[in-house]
C-alpha positions, 0 to 999 in steps of 0.5 A, spaced: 518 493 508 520 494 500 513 494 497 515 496 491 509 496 486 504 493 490 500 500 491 502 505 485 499 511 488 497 513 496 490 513 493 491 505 493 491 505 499 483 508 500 482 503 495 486 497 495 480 493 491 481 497 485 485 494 480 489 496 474 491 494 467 497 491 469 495 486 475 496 480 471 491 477 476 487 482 479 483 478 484 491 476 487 494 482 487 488 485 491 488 480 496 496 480 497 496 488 496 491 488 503 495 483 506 501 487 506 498 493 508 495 489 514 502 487 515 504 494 514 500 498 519 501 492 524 508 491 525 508 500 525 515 498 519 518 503 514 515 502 508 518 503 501 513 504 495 517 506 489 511 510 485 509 515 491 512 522 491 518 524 495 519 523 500 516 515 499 519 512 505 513 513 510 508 508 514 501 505 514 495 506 517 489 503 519 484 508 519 477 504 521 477 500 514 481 505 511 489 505 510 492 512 510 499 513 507 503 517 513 509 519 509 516 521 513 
């Protein structure tokens, strides 16, 4: 699963509510940011995040109300 600029930093994942700058719409970017990472964690798919250190392949998951980036 690409997912490209939807977190642009693991630590994204810790605080998927927090917006930046260039989310033109923050409240939507939030809300589809926790619907791929629900996705994500969910169907256990390799995840791509093109900002995340190499190697930024890995996997998502949820940890109680947390995410955490596992990467390969």
């Amino acid at each position: 699963m690409n997912l490209a600029d939807a977190a642009r930093h693991p630590l994204r994942l810790k605080h998927p509510e927090w917006a930046v700058p260039v989310d033109v719409l923050p409240e939507q970017m939030i809300s589809t940011r926790l619907e791929l990472l629900e996705r994500a964690a969910k169907e256990e798919v390799l995840v791509l995040f093109f900002h995340f250190d190499f190697p930024s392949p890995g996997y998502v998951e949820q940890e109680r109300a947390n995410w955490r980036w596992r990467s390969i």
